[in-house]
VEXPAMI-723070 format. One record per residue: x, y, z of N, C-alpha, C in turn; residue in one letter. Coordinates in steps of 0.02 Angstrom, whole numbers, plus 50000, padded with zeros to 5 digits. Layout:
! VEXPAMI-723070
XYZXYZXYZa...
! end
This chain:
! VEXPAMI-723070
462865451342610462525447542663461895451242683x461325447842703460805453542720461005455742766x460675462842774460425468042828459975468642875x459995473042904459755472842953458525471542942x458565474342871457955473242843457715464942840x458355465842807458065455842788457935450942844x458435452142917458425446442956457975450043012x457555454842985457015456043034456435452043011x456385451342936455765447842887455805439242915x456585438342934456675430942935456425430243020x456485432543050456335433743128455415432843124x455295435543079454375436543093454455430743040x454565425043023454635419142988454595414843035x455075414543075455195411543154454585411543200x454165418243206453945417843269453285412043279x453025410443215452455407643226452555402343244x453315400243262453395394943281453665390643351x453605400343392453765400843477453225395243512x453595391443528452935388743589452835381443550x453315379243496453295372143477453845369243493x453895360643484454225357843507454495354843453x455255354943434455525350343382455535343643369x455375340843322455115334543303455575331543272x455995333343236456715329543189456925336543149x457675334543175458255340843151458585337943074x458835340743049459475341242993459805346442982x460175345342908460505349042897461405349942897x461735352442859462605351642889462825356942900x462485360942963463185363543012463585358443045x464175362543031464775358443085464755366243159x464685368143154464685373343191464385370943260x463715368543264463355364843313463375359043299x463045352643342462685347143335462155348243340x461705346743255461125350043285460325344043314x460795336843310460605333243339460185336943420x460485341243460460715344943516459805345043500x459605348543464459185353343451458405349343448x458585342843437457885337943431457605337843520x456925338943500456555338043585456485342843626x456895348743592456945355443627456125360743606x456035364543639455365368843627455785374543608x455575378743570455685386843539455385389143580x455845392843615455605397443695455425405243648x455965405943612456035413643587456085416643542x456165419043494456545422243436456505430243444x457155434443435457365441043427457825441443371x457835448043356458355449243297458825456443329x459455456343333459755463143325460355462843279x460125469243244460465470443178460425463743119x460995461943138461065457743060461015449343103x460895449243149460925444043190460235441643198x460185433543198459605430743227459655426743295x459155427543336459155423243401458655420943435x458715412743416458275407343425458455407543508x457925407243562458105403443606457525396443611x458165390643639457735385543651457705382343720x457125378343753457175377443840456995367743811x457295364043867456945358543873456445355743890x456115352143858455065349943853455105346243927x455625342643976455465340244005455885340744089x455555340144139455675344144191455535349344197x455875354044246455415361644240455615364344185x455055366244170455055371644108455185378244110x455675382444064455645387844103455215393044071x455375398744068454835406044060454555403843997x453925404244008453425406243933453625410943908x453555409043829453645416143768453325421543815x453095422143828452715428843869453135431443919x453205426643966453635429244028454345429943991x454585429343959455135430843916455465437543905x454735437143852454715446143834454825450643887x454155448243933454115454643982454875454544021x455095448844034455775448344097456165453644038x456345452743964456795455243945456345463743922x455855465343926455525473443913455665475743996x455725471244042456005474344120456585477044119x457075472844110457805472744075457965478544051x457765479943999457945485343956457635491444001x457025494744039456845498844061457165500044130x457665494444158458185493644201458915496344205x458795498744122459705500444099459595506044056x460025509844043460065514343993460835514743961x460635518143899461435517843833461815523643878x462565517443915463005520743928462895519544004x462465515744027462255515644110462925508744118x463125507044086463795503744100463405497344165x462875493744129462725487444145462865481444131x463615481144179464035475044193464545474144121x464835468644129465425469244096465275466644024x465445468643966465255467843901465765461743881x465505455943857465845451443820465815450743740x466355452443700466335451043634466065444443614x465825441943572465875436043549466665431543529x466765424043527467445421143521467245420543465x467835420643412467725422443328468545419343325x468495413043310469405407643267469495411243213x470005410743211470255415943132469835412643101x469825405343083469355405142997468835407042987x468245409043063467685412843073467795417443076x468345425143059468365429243077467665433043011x467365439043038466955441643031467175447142997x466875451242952467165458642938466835464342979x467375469142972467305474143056466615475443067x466245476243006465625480043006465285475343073x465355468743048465085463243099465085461143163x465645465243182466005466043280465625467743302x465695466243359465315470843410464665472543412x464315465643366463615471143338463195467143418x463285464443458462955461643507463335459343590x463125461143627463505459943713463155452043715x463565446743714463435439643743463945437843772x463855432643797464135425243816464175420643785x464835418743751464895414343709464795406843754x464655401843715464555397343758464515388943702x465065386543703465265379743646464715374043658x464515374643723464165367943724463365368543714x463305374943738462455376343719461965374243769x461375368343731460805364543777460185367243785x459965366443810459325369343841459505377443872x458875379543868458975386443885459605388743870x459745388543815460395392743786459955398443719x460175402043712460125405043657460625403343563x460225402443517460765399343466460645406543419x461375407643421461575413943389461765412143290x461265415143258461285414643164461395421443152x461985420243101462165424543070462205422443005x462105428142950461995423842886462415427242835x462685421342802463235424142746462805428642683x463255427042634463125431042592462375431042540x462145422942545461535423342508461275419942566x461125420142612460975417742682460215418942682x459755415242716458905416242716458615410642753x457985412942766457685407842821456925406942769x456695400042750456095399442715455865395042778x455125395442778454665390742816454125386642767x454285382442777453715377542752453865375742689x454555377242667454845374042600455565376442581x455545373142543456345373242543456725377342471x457275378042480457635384542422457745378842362x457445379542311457685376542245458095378842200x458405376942171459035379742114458585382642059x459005389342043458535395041987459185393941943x459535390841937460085390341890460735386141903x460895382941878461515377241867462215382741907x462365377241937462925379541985463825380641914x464355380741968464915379941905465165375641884x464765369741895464945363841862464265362841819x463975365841780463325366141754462925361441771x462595358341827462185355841898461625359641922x460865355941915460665358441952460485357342013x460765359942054460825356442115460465360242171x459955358742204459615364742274460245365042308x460365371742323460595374942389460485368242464x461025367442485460975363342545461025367642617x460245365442631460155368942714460775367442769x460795374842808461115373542873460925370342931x460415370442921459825367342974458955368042959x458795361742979458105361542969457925359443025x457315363443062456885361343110456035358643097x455925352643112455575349143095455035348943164x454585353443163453995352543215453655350043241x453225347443274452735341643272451935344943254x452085351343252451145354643200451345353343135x451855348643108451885347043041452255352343011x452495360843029452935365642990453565363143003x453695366342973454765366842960454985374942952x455625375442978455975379742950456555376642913x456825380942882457565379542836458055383342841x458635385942854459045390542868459665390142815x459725393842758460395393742725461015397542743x461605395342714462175400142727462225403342767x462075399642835462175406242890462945402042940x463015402842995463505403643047463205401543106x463165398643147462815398043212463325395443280x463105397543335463435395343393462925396643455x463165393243520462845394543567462855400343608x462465403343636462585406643696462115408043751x462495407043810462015406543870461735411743907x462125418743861461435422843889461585429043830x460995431743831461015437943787461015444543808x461365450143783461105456443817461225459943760x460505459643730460685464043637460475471443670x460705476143663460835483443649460295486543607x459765485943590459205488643568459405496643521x459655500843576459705507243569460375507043502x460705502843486461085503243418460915501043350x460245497343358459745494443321459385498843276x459615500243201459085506943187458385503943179x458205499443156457545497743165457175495943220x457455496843274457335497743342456845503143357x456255503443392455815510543424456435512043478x456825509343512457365511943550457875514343521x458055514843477458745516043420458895522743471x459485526043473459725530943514459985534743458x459555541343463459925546843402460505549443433x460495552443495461115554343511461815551743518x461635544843533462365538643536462635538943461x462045537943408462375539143342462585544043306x462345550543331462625558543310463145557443336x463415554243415464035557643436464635552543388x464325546243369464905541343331465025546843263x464475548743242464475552343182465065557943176x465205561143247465395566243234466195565543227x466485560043233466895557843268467395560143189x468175563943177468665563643109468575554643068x468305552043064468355546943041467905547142972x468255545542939467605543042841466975544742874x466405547442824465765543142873465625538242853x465855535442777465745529542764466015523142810x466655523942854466725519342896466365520242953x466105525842982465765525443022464875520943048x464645522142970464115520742961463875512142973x464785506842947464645501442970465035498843021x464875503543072465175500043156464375498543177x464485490643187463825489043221463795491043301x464145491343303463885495943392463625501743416x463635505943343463015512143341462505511843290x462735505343225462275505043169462195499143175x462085495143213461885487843234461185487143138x461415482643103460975480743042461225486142986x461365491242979461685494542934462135492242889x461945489742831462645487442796462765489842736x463045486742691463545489642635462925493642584x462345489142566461945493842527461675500642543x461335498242620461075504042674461565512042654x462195508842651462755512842694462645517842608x462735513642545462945516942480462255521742464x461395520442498461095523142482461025529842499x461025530342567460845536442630461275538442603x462325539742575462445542542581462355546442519x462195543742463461855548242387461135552042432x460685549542453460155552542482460265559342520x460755557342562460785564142595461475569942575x461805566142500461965570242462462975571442501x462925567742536463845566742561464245563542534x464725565942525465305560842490465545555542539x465645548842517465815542442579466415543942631x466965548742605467485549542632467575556342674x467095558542656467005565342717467125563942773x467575567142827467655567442898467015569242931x466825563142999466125567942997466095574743055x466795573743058467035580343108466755586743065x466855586943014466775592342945466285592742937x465715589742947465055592742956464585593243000x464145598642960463785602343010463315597543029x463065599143087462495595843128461975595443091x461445597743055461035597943012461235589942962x461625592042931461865588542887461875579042905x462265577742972462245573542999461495571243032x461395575943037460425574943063460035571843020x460085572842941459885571742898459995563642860x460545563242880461045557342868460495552742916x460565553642970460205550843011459535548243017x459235553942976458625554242948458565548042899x458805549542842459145543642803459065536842815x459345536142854459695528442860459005527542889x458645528242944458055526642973457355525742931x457445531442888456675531042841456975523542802x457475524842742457655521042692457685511742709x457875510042780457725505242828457025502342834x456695507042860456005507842882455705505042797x455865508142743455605508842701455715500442641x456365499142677456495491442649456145485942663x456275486642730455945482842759455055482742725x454855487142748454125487042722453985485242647x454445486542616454475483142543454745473942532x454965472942587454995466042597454515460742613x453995465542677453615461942700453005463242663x453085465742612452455464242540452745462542475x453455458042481453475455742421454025460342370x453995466042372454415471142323454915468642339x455575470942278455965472242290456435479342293x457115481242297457565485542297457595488242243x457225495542248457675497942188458195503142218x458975500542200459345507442231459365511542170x459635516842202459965522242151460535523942155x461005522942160461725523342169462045516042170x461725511842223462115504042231462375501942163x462895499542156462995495642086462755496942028x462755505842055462485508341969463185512441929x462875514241871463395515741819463325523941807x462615527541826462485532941811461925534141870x461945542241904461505541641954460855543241939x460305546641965459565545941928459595552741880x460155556941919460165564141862460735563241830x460795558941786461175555541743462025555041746x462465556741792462985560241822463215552741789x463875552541790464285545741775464545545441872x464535537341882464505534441954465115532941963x465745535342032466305532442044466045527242098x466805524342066466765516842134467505516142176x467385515942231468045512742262467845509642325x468385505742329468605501342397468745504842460x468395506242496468625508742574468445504342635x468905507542673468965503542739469365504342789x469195505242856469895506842901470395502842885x471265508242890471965503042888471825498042937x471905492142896471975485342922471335480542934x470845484242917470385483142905469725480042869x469385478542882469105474142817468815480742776x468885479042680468565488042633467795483642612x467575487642590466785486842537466995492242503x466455487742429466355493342365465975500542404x466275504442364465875510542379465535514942306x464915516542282464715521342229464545525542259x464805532842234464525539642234464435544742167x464325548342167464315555042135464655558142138x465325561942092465655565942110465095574242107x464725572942072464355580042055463745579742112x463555574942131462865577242198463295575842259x463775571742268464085571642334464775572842332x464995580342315465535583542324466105582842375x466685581942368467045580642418467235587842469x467175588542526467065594742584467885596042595x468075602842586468615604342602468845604342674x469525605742709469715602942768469735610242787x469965613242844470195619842858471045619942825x471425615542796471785619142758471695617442676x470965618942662470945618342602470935612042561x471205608342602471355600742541470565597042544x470355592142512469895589342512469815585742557x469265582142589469345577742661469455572642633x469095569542590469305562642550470005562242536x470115555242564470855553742548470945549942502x470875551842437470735545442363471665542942338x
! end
């Protein structure tokens, strides 16, 4: 599913389109009616982590805050609170079993769920596994489906403008909510990202590979992110990160922020990914690549590749390996 890179690219896709008014909806979510959505103005768009968030206000009667007054009410907001100032009571999102999410995906945002939506609601996208937002045209089939068909990809929603653009939204998830309070400081592509909130998750006896995808300190961090940084900064996935040294974890840290930073910017000119470890067979200093399944008990696992020879498994204080293979 994308990361936290991709649904920042799809967010600056969105914005040029703050401050218009919808002209004719489609599309088949069942999730919303997105009938709902015709006549409404695009008050907003934000992204945290792997999440997108449209807000929309109604064109008629009072209108409420301009994209402008928006921002600033919510850049007040944030210079109002600080990570851990325990501002008001945190609501999970409601998630029905058949929507259930994998863990990485919890918690990655403080809202208010809210079924009916409307005006001035916020519409919360989340996007599956080949999930994407195009403007001004639509996803065509690069190859015959499994019934050998070529068939375009069918949008989740299309917003139809009256300056004549569109957006298109695939494979994503959507619902309402009536207010937002995204957490910035768990955001690594955030200028607020909080190093210390994420050293202290870091430090915590747990994998660091499970650590790495709790969105409530790695808000956008996901399964590729997670397989690169940890060949980069040379750790084995299953290391306790109790077991290492501060440096080490610093570095990690280091990591995940440049390699982020660095996707992203390769997105928003077109490149693509080259990993070195992800879904490879041999690493760049030719090592042969292990793979396994991890994941907290009971938990949802992801593939994992490492190195047994650049990312060594760290002994415990009684000697045994920390990895529990």
């Amino acid at each position: 599913m994308p990361e936290g890179p991709s649904v920042r690219k799809f967010q600056l896709l969105t914005s040029p389109f703050v401050g218009q008014v919808v002209a004719k909806v489609g599309g088949s979510s069942r999730k919303i009616n997105v009938n709902d959505l015709n006549a409404l103005r695009l008050q907003d768009s934000q992204v945290h982590g792997k999440n997108l968030y449209l807000a929309f206000v109604a064109t008629e009667g009072p209108l409420g805050p301009t994209a402008e007054e928006t921002v600033l009410q919510r850049d007040a907001a944030r210079g109002a609170s600080s990570p851990g100032g325990g501002q008001g009571q945190v609501c999970a999102p409601q998630i029905h079993p058949q929507d259930e999410e994998p863990q990485e995906l919890l918690h990655s945002v403080s809202e208010v769920p809210d079924t009916a939506g409307g005006p001035g609601s916020w519409l919360r996208i989340h996007f599956g596994l080949f999930g994407s937002v195009r403007a001004n045209e639509f996803s065509r089939a690069n190859k015959t489906n499994k019934r050998g068909d070529w068939k375009d990809p069918t949008p989740r929603l299309v917003l139809h403008f009256e300056s004549g653009g569109f957006l298109v939204f695939y494979n994503c998830r959507m619902h309402w909510c009536s207010a937002l309070r995204a957490d910035p400081a768990s955001d690594i592509l955030s200028v607020e990202f909080h190093r210390g909130q994420a050293l202290d998750a870091l430090r915590t006896p747990n994998p660091i590979c499970y650590t790495l995808l709790d969105q409530r300190y790695f808000s956008g961090l996901g399964n590729i992110i997670k397989n690169e940084i940890l060949y980069l900064a040379k750790i084995h996935p299953l290391t306790q990160g109790s077991l290492l040294p501060l440096s080490d974890l610093e570095r990690l840290l280091d990591c995940a922020i440049q390699f982020s930073s660095d996707w992203l910017h390769s997105k928003l000119h077109g490149k693509g990914l080259h990993p070195q470890i992800y879904q490879k067979e041999q690493c760049p200093l030719g090592h042969a690549v292990m793979k396994g399944t991890f994941g907290p008990s009971g938990g949802y696992k992801r593939l994992t590749w490492w190195c047994p020879q650049c990312q060594p498994a760290v002994l415990s204080g009684d000697g045994d390996p920390s990895p529990v293979t």
